[in-house]
ChimeraX commands (.cxc) that place a marker at each C-alpha (Angstrom):
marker #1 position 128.78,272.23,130.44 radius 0.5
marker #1 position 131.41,273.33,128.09 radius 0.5
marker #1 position 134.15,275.95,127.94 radius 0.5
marker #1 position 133.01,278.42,125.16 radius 0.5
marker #1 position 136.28,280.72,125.28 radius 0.5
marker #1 position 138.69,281.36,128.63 radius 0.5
marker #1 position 136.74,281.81,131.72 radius 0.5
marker #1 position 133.34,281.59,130.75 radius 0.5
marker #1 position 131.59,278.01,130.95 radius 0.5
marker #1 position 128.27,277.57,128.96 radius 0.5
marker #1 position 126.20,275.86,132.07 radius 0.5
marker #1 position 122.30,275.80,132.61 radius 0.5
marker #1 position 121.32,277.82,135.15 radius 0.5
marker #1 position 117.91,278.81,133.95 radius 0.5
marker #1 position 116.40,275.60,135.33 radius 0.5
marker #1 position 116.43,274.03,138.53 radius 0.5
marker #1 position 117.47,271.11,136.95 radius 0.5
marker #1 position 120.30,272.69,135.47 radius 0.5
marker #1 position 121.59,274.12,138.54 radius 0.5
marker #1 position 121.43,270.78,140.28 radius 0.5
marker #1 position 123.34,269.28,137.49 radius 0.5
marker #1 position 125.90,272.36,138.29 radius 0.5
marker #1 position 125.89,272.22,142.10 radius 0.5
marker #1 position 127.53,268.53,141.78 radius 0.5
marker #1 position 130.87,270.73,139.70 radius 0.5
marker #1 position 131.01,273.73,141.58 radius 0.5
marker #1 position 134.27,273.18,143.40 radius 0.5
marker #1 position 135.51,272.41,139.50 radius 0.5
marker #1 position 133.47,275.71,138.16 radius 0.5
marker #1 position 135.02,277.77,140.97 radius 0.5
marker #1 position 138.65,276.61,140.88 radius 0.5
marker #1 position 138.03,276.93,136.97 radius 0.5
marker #1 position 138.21,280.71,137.75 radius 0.5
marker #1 position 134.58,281.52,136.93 radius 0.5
marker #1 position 133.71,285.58,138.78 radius 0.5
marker #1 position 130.12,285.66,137.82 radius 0.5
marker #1 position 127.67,283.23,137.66 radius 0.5
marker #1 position 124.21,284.51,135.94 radius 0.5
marker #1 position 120.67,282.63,137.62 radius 0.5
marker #1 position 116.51,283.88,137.05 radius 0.5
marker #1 position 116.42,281.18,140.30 radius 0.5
marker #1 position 117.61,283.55,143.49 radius 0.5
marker #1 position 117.45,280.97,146.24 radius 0.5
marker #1 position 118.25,278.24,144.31 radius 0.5
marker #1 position 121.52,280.56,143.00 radius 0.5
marker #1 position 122.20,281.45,145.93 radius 0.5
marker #1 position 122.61,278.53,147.25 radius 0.5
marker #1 position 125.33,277.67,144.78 radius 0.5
marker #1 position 127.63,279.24,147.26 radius 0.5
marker #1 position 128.42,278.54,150.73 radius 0.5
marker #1 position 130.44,279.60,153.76 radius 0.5
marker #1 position 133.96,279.13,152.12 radius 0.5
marker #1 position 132.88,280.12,148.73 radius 0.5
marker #1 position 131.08,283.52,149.05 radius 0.5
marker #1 position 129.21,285.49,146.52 radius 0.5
marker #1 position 127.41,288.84,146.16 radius 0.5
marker #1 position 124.21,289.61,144.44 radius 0.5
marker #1 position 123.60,292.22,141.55 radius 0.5
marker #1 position 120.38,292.38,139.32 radius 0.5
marker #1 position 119.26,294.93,136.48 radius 0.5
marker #1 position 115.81,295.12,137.38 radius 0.5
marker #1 position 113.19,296.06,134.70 radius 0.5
marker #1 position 109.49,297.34,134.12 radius 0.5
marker #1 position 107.66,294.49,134.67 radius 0.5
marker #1 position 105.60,294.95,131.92 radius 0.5
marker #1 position 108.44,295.98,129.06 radius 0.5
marker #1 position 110.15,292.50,130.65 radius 0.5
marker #1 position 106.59,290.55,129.94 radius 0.5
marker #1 position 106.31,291.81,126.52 radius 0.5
marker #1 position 109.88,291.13,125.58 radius 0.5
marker #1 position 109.86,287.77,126.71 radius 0.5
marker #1 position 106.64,286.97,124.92 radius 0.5
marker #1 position 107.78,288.55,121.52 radius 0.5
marker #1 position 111.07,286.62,122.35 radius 0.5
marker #1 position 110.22,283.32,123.07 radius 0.5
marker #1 position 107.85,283.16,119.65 radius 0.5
marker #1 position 110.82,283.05,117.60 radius 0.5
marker #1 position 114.03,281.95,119.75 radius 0.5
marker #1 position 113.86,278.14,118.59 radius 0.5
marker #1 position 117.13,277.85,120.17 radius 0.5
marker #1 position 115.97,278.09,123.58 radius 0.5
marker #1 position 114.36,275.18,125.68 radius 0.5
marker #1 position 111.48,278.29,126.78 radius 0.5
marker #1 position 110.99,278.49,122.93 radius 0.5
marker #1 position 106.45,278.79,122.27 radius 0.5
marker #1 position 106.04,277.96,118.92 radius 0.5
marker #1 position 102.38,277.79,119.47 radius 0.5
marker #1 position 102.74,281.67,120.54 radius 0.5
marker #1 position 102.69,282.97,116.98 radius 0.5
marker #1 position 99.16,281.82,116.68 radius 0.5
marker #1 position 98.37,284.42,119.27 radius 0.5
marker #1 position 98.53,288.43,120.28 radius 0.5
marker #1 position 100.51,289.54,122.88 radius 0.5
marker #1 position 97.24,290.74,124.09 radius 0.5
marker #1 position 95.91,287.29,124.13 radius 0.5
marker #1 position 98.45,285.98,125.89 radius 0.5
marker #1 position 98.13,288.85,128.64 radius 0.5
marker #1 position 94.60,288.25,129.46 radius 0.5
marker #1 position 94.73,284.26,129.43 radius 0.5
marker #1 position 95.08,281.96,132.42 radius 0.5
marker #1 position 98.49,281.26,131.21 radius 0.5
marker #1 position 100.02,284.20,132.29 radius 0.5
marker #1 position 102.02,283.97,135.28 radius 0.5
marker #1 position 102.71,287.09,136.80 radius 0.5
marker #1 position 104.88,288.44,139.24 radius 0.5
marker #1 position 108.26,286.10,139.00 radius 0.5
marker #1 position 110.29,288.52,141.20 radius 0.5
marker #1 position 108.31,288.87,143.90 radius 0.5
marker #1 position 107.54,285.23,143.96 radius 0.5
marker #1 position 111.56,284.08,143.85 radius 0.5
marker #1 position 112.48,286.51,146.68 radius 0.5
marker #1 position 110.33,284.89,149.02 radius 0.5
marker #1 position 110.57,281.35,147.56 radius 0.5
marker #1 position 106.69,281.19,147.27 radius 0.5
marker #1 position 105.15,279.04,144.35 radius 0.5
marker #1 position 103.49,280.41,141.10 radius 0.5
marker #1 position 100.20,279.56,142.05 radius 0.5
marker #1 position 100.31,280.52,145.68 radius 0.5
marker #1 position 98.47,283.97,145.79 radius 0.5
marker #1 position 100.77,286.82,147.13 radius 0.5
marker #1 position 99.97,289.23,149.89 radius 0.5
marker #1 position 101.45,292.71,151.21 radius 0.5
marker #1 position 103.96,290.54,153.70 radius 0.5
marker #1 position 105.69,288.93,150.80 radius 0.5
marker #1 position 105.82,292.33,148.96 radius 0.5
marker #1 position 107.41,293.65,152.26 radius 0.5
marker #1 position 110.09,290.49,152.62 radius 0.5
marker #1 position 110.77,291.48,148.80 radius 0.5
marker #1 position 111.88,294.51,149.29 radius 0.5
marker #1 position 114.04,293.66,152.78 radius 0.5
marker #1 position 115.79,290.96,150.78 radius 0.5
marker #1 position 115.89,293.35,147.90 radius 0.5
marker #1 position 117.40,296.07,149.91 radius 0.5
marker #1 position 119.61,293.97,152.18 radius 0.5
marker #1 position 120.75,291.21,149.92 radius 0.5
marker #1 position 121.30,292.93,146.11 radius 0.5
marker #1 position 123.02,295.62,143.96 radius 0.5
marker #1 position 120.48,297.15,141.94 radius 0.5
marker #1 position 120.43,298.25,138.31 radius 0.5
marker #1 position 117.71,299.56,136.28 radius 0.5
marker #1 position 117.18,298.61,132.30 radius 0.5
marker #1 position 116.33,301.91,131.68 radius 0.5
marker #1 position 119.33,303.47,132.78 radius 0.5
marker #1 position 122.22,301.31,131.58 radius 0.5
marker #1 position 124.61,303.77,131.85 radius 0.5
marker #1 position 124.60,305.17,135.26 radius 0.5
marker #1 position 123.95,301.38,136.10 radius 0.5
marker #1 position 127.66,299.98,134.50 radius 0.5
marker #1 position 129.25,302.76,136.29 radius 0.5
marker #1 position 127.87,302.14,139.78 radius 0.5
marker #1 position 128.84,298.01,139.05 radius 0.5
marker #1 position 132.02,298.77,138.18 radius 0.5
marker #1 position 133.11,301.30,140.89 radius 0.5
marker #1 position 131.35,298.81,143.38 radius 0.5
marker #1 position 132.95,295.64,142.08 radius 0.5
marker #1 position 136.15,297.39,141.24 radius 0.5
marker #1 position 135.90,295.92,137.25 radius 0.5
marker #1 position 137.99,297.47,134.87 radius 0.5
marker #1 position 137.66,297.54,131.22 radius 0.5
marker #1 position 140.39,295.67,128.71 radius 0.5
marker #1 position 139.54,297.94,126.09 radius 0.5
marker #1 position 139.01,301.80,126.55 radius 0.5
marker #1 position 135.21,302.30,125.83 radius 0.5
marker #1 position 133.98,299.36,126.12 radius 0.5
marker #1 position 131.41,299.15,128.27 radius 0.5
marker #1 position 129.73,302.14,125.91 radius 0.5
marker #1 position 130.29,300.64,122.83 radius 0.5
marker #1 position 128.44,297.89,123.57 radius 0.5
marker #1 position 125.81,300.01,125.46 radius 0.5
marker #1 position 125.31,301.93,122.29 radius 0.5
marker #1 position 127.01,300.58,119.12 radius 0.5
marker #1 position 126.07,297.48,118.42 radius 0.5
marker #1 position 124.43,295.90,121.39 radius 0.5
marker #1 position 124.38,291.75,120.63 radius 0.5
marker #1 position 121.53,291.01,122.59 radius 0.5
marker #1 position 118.45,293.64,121.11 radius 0.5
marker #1 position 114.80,292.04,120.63 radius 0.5
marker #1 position 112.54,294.47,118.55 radius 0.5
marker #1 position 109.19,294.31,119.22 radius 0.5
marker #1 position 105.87,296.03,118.99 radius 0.5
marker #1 position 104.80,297.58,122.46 radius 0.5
marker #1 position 101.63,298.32,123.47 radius 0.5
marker #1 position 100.13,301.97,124.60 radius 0.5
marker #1 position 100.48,302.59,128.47 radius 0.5
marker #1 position 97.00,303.04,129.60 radius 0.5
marker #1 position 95.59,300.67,127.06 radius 0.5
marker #1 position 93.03,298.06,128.11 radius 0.5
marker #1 position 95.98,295.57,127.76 radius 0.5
marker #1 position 98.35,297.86,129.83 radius 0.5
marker #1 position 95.83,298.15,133.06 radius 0.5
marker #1 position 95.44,294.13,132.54 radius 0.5
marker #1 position 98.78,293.27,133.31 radius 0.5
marker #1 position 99.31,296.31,135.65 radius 0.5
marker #1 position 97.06,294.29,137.92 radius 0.5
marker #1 position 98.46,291.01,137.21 radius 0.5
marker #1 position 101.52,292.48,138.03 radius 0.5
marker #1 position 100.99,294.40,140.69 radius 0.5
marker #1 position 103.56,293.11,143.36 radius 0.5
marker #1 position 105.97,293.03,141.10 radius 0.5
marker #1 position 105.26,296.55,139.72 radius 0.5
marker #1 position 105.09,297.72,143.35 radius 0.5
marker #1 position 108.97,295.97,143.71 radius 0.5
marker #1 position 110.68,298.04,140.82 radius 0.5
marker #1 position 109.08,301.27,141.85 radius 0.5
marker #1 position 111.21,300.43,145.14 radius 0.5
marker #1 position 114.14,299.28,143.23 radius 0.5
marker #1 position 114.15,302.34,141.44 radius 0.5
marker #1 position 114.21,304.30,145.23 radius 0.5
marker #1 position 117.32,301.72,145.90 radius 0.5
marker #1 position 119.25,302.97,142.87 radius 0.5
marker #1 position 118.94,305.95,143.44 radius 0.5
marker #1 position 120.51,306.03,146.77 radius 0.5
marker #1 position 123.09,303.50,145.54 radius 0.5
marker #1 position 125.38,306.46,144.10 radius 0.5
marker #1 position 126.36,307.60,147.52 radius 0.5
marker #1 position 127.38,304.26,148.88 radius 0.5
marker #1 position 129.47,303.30,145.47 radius 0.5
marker #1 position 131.15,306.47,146.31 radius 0.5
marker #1 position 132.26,305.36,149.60 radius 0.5
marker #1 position 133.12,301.96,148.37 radius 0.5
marker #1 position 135.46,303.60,145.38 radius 0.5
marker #1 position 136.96,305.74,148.25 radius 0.5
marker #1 position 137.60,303.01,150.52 radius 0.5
marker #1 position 139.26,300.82,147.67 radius 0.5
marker #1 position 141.09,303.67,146.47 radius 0.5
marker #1 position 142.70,304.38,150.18 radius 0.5
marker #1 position 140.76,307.97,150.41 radius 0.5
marker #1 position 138.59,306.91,153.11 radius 0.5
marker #1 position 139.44,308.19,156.27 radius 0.5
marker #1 position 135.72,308.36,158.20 radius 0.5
marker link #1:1,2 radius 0.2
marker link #1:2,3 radius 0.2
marker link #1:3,4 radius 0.2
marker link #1:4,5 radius 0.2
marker link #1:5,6 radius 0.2
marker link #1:6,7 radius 0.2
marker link #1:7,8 radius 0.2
marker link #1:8,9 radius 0.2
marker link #1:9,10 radius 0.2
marker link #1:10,11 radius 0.2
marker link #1:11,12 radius 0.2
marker link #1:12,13 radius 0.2
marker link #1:13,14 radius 0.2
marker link #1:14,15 radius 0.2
marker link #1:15,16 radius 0.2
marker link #1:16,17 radius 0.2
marker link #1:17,18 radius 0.2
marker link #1:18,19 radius 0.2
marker link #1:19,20 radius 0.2
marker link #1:20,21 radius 0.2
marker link #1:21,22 radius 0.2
marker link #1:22,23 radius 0.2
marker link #1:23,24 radius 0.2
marker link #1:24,25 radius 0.2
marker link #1:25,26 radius 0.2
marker link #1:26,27 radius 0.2
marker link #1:27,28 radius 0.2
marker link #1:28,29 radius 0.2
marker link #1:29,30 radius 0.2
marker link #1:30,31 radius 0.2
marker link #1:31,32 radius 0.2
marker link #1:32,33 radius 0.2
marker link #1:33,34 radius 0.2
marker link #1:34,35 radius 0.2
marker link #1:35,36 radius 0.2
marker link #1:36,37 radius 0.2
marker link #1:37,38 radius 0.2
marker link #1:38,39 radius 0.2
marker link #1:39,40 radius 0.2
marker link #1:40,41 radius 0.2
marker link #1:41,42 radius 0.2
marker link #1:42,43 radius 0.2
marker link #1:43,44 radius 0.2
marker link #1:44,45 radius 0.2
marker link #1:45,46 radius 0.2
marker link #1:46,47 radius 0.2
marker link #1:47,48 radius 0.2
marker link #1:48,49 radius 0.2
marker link #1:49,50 radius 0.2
marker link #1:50,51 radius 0.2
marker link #1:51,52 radius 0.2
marker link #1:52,53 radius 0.2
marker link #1:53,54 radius 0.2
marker link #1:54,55 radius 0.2
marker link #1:55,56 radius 0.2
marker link #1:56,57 radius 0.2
marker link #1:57,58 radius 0.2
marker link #1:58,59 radius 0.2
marker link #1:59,60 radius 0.2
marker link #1:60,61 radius 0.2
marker link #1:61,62 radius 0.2
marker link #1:62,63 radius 0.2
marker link #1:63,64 radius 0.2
marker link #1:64,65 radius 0.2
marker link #1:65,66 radius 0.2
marker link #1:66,67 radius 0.2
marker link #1:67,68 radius 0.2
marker link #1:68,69 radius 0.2
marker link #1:69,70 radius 0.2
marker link #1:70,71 radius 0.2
marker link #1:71,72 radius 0.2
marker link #1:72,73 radius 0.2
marker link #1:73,74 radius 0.2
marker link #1:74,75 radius 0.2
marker link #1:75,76 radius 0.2
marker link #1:76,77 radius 0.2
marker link #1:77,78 radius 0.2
marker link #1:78,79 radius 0.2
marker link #1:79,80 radius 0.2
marker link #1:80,81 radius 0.2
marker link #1:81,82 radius 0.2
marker link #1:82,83 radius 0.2
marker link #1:83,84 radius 0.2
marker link #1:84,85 radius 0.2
marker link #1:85,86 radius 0.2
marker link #1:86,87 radius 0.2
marker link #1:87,88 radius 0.2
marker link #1:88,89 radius 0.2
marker link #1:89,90 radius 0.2
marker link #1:90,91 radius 0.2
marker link #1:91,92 radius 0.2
marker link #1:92,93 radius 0.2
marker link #1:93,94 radius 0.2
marker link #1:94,95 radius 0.2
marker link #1:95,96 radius 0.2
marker link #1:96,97 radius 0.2
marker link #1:97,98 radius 0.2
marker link #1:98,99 radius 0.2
marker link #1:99,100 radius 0.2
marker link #1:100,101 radius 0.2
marker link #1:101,102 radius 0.2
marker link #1:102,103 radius 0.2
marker link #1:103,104 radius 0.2
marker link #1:104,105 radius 0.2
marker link #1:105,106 radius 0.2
marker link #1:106,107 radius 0.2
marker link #1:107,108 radius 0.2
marker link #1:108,109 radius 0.2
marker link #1:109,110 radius 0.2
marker link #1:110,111 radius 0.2
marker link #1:111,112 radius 0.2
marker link #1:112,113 radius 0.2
marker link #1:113,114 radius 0.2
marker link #1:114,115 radius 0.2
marker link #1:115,116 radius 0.2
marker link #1:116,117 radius 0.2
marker link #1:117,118 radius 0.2
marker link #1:118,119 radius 0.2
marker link #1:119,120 radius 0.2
marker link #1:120,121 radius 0.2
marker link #1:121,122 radius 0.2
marker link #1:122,123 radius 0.2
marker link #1:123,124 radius 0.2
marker link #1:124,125 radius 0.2
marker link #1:125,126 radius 0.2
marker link #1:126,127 radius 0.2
marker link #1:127,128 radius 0.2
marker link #1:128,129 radius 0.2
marker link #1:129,130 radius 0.2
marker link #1:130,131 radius 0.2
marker link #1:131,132 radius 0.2
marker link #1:132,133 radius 0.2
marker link #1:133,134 radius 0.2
marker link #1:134,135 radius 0.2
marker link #1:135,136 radius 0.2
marker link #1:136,137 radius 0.2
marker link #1:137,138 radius 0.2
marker link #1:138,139 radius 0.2
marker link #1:139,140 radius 0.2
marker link #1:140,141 radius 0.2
marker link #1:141,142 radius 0.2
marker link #1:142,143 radius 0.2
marker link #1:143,144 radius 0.2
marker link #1:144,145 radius 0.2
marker link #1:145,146 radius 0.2
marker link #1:146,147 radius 0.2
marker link #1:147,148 radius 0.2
marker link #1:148,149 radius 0.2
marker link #1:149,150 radius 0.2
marker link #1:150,151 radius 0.2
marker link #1:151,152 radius 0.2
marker link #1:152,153 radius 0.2
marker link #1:153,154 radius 0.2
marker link #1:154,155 radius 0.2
marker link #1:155,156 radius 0.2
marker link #1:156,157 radius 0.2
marker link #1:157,158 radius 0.2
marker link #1:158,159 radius 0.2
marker link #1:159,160 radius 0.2
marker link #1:160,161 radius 0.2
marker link #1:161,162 radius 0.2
marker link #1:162,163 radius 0.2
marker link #1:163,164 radius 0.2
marker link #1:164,165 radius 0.2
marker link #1:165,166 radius 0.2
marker link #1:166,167 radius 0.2
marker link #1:167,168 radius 0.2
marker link #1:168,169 radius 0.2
marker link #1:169,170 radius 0.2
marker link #1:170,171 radius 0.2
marker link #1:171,172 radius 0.2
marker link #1:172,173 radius 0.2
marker link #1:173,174 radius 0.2
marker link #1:174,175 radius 0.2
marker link #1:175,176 radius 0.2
marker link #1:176,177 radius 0.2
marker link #1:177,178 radius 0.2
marker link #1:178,179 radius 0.2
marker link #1:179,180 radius 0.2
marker link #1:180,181 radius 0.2
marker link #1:181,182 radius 0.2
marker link #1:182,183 radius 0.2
marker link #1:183,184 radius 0.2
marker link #1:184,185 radius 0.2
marker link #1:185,186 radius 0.2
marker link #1:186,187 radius 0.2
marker link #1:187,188 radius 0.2
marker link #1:188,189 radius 0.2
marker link #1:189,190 radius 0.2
marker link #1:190,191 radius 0.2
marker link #1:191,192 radius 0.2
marker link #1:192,193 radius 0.2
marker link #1:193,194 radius 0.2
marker link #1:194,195 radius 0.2
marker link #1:195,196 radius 0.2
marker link #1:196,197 radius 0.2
marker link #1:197,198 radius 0.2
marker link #1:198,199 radius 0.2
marker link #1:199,200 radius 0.2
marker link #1:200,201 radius 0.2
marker link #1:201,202 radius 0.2
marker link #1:202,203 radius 0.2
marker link #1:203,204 radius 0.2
marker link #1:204,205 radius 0.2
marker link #1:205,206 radius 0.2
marker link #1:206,207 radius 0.2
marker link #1:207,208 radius 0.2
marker link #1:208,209 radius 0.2
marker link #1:209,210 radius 0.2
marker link #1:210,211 radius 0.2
marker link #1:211,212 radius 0.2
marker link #1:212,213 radius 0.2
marker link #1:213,214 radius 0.2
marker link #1:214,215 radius 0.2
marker link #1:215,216 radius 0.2
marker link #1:216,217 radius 0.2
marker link #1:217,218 radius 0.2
marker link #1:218,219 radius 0.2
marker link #1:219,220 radius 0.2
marker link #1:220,221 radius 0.2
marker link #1:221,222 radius 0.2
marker link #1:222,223 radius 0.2
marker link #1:223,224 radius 0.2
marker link #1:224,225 radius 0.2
marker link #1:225,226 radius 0.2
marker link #1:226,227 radius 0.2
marker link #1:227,228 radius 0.2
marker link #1:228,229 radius 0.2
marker link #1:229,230 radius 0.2
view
């Protein structure tokens, strides 16, 4: 772990391992004056905190199968990354979708703790969506910009710079991954639709949850701001 600038500390936790590693500094990581700390393991993040040191959960959910293509396009070419497939570029995406290697929904299978190979039913779809809706602030990919305002009126952020937030959004975003996608509908599309399908049942109920969210940020801002009087 190492400091890259003031208040934010390069850690690993992308891997269980990592977050071990972390859980032995977190009284360090805390006092150190860290406010977010960013995890694709939700029980084993989650459990980074405890009674005296509470957190609260926020995710920007997206399509399951944009977030499969991405990845796979990604992890071809990021040779930086411990995930990196060099073996990938030998292969179509559409190769890779209709192999045994794919492992399909990740979301639905960290909500519930349930392992990779362990075949899911409707009951962990429904705990999904309780923890979802009880446990999470939702944004949406697709939607950036209604989903920075709701996260900062519910977390009460403010920006250092005027415009900000939108620059980044739409200037020169740092973190962009070009990629061919592949037609909805396609032969390839309706294979991982099924492969999928708990987790593309999830985000078509995240999507619900965001957009009730608005209401409840409003009452939030209005209770922050002193305006709430109900």
């Amino acid at each position: 772990m190492e400091f890259k600038r003031n208040n934010i500390l390069n850690m690993d936790t992308t891997s269980p391992d990592g977050l071990q590693k972390s859980f032995v500094m977190r009284e360090e990581i805390f006092n150190a004056g860290i406010d977010v700390i960013v995890s694709n393991y939700f029980l084993a993040g989650a459990a980074f905190f405890t009674e005296r040191r509470r957190g609260r959960t926020f995710t920007v959910m997206r399509h399951p199968i944009d977030l499969a293509q991405s990845l796979f396009h990604y992890r071809k070419k990021a040779n930086w990354e411990r995930t990196y497939r060099k073996d990938w570029n030998l292969i179509t995406f559409a190769d890779y979708a209709s192999s045994d290697a794919y492992i399909g929904n990740w979301v639905v299978h960290q909500l519930t703790g349930t392992m990779p190979w362990v075949a899911l039913t409707e009951d962990h779809l429904e705990k999904a969506k309780k923890i979802l809706k009880k446990k999470v602030f939702i944004g949406i990919a697709d939607q950036m910009d209604e989903t920075v305002r709701q996260l900062r009126e519910y977390f009460g952020w403010k920006e250092k710079e005027q415009f900000c937030a939108f620059n980044h959004l739409h200037g020169n975003p740092s973190n962009t991954n070009p990629h061919p996608l592949i037609k909805r509908g396609s032969e390839t599309w309706n294979v991982l639709a099924e492969k999928e399908k708990w987790d593309m049942a999830l985000y078509h109920y995240a999507l619900e949850l965001f957009a009730g969210q608005s209401e409840m940020v409003k009452t939030v801002k209005l209770y922050r701001d002193g305006e709430w009087t109900s």
